[in-house]
Residue frames relative to the residue before (quaternion, step in Angstrom):
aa qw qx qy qz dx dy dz
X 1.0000 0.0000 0.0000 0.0000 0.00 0.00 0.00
X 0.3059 -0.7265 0.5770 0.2138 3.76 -0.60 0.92
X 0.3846 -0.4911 0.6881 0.3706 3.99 -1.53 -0.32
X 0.0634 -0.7277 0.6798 0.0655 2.84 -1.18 0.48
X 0.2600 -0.8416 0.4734 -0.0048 3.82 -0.39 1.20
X 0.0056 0.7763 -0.6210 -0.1081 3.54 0.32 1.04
X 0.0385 -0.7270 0.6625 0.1764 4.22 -0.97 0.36
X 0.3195 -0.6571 0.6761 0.0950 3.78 -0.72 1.07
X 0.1579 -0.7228 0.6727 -0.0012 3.91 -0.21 1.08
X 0.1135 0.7733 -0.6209 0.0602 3.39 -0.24 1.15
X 0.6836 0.4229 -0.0666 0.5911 4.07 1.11 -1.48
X 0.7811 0.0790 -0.0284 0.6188 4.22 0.41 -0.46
X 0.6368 -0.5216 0.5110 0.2476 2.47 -1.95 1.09
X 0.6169 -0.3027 0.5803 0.4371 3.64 -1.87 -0.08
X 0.7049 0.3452 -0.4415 0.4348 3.99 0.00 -1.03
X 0.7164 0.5787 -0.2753 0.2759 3.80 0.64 -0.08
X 0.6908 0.5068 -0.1001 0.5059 2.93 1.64 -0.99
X 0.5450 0.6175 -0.3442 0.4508 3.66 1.31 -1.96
X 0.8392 0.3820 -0.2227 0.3167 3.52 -0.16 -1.75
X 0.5542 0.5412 -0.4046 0.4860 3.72 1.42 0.26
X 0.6294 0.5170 -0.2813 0.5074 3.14 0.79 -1.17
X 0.7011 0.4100 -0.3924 0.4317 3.95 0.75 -0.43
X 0.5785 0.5448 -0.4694 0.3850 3.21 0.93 -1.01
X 0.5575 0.4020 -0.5128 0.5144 4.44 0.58 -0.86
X 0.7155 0.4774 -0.4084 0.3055 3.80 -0.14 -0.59
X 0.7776 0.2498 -0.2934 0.4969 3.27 0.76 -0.17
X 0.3827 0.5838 -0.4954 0.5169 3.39 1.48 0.72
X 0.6329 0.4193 -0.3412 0.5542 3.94 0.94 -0.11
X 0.4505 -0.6417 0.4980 0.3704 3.26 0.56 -0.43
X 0.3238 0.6132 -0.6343 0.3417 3.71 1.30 0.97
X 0.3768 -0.4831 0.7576 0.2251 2.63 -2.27 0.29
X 0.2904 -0.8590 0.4216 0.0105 3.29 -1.61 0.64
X 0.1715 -0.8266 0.5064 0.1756 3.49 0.24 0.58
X 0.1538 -0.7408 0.6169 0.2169 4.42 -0.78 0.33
X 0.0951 0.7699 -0.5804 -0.2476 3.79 -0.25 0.01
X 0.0860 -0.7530 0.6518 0.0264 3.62 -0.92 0.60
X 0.7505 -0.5541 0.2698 0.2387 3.26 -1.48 0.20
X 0.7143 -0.1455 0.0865 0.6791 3.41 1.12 -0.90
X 0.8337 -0.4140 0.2530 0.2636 3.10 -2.06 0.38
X 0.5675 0.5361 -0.3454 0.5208 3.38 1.43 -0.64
X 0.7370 0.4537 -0.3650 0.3431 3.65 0.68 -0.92
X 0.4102 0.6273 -0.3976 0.5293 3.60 1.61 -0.91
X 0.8579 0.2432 -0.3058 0.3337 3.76 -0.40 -0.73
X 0.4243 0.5986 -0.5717 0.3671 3.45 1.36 -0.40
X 0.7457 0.4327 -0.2826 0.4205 3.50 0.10 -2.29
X 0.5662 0.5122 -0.5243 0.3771 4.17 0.82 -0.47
X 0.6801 0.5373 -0.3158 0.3861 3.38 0.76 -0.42
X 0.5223 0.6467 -0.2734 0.4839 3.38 1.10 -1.33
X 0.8257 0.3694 -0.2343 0.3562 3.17 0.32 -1.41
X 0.5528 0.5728 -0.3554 0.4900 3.71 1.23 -0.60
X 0.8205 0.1093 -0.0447 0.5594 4.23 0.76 -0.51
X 0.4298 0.6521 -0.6170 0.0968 3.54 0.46 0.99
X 0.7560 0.4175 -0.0384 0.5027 3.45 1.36 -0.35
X 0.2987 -0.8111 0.4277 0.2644 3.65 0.09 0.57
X 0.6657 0.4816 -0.1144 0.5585 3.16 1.39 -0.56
X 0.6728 0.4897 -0.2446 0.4977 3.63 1.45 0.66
X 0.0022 -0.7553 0.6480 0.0976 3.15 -1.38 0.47
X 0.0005 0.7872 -0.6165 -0.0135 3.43 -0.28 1.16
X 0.2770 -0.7634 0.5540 0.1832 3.95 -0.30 1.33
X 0.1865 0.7229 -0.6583 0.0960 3.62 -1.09 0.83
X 0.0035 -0.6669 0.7365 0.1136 3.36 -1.65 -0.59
X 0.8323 -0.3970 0.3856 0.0310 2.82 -1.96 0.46
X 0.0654 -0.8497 0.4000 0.3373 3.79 0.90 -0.18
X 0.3955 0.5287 -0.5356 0.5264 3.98 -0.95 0.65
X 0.6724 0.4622 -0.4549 0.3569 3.87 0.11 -0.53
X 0.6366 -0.4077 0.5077 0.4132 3.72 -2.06 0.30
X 0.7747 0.3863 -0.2315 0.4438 3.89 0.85 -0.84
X 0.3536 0.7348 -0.5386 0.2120 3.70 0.60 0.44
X 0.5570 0.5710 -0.4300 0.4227 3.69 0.63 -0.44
X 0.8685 0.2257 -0.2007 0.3931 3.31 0.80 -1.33
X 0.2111 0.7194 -0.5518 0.3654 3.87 1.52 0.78
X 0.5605 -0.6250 0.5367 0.0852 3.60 -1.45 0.71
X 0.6008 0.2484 0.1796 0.7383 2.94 1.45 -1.81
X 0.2277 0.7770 -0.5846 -0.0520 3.25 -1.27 1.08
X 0.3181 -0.7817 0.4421 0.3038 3.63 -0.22 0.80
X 0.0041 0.8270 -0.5603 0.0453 3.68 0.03 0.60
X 0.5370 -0.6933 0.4803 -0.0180 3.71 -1.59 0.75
X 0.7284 0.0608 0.0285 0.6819 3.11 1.32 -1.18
X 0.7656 -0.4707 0.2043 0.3881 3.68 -1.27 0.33
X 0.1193 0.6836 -0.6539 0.3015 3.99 1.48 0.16
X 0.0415 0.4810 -0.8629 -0.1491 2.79 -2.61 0.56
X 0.2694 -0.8317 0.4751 0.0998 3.70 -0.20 1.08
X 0.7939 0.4479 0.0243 0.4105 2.88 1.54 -1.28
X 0.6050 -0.6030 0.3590 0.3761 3.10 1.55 -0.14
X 0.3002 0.8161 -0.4924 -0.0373 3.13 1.35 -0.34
X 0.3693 -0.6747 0.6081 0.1964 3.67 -1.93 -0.67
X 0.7225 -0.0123 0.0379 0.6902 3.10 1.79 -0.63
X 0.2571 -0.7403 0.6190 0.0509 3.53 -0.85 1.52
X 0.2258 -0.6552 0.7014 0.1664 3.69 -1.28 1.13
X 0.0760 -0.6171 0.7701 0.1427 3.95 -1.62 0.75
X 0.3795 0.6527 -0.6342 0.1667 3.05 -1.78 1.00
X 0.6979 0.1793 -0.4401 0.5359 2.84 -1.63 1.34
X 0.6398 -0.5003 0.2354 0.5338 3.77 0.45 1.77
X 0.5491 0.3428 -0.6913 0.3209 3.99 -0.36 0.54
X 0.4601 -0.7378 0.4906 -0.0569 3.01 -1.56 1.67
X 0.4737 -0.6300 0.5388 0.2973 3.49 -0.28 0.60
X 0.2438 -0.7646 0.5940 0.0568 3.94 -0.84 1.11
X 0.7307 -0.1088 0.2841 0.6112 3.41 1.16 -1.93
X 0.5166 -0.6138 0.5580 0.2122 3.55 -1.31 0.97
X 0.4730 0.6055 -0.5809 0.2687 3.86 0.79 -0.72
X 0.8570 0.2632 -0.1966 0.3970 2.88 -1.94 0.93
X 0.6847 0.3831 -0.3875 0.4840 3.94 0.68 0.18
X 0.1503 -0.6289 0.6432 0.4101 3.32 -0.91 -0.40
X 0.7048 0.1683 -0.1936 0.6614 4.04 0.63 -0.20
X 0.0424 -0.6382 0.7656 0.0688 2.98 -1.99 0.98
X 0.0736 0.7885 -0.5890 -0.1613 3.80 -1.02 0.22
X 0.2818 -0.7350 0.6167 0.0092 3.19 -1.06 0.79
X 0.1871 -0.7722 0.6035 -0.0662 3.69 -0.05 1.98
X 0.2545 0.7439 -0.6120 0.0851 4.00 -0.74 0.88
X 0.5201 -0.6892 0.4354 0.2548 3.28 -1.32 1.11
X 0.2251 -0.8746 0.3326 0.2716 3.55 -0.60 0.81
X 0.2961 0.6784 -0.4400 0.5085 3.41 2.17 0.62
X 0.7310 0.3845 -0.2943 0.4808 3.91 0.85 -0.25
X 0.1942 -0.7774 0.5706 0.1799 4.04 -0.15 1.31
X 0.4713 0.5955 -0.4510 0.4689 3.57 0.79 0.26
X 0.7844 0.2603 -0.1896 0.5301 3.74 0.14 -1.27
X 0.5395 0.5644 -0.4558 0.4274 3.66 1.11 0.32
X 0.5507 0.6939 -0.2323 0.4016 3.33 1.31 -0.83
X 0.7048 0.5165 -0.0717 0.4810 2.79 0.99 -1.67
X 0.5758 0.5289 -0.4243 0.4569 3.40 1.11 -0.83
X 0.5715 0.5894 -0.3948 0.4125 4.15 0.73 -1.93
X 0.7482 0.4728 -0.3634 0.2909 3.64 0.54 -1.38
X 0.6499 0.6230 -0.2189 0.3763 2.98 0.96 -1.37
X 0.6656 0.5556 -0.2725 0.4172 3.39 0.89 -1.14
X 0.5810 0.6166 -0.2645 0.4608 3.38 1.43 -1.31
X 0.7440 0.4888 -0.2303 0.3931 3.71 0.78 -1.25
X 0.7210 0.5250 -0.1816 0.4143 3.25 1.34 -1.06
X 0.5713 0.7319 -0.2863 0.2367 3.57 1.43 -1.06
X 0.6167 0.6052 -0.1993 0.4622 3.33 1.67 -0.70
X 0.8785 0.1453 -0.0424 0.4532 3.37 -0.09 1.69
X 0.5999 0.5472 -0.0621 0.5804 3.19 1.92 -0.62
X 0.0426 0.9064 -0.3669 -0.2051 3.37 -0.94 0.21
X 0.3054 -0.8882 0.3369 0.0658 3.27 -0.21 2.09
X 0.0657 0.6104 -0.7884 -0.0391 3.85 -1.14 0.13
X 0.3295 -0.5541 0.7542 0.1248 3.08 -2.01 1.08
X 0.1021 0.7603 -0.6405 0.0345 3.12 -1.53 0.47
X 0.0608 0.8021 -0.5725 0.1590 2.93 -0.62 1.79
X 0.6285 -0.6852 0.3116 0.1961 3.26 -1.68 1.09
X 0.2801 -0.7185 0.5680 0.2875 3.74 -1.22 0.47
X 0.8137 -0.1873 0.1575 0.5272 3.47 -1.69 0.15
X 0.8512 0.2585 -0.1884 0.4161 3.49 -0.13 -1.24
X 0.2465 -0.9457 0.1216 0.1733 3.70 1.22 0.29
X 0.1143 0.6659 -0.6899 0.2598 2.43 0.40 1.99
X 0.7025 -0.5235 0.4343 0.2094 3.07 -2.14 0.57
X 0.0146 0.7490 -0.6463 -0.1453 3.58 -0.73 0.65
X 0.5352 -0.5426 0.5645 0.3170 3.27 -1.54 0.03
X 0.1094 -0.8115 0.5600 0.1256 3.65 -0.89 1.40
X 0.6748 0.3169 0.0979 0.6593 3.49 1.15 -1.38
């Protein structure tokens, strides 16, 4: 049975939240896979992730390279695990399809967008079977509560 992690971004951005949520993953020794929508978004968050913190190193890359297998972090477009991941991050509308093969999935949507909320109800609906899901969305001062 995989987790499935639904985060309801209501108080912080994604550039605020993603690069926390990776740092615990590689505090387990997971690898990580990011899927995003297009090539432009891959290099934004490749950036993000190289200077969100002076006090960080969060190793990643791009996917397409000779070194993806042995990347920690991979930022990836289409359903590839290059890397072996353990736990796949969606964001910026790429939708979760299936859990096979993770043991964690999380699924980050903005709740200012009624579109990627939608998507979230569906998604949850497709995934609930066999899986285990918790929602977790933020309050005013934004921390994460537990909804589901």
């Amino acid at each position: 049975m995989t987790d499935i992690l639904f985060y309801h971004l209501e108080t912080q951005p994604l550039e605020r939240v993603l690069p926390q949520l990776l740092e615990k993953s590689l505090e387990r020794d997971w690898r990580a896979v990011i899927e995003t929508s297009s090539r432009e978004r891959a290099e934004a968050l490749d950036a993000m992730l190289w200077t969100f913190r002076d006090d960080s190193f969060l190793p990643h890359g791009i996917a397409g390279d000779p070194t993806d297998p042995d990347q920690p972090v991979l930022i990836a477009m289409d359903a590839a695990n290059a890397n072996g991941a353990n736990v796949r991050f969606f964001v910026d509308r790429a939708v979760p399809q299936t859990a096979d093969g993770y043991e964690r999935i999380v699924y980050l949507f903005s709740g200012h967008d009624p579109e990627a909320v939608n998507e979230a109800r569906v998604a949850w609906k497709a995934l609930k079977d066999g899986n285990a899901l918790t929602y977790w969305q933020q309050d005013e001062s934004g921390r994460w509560q537990k909804r589901g």
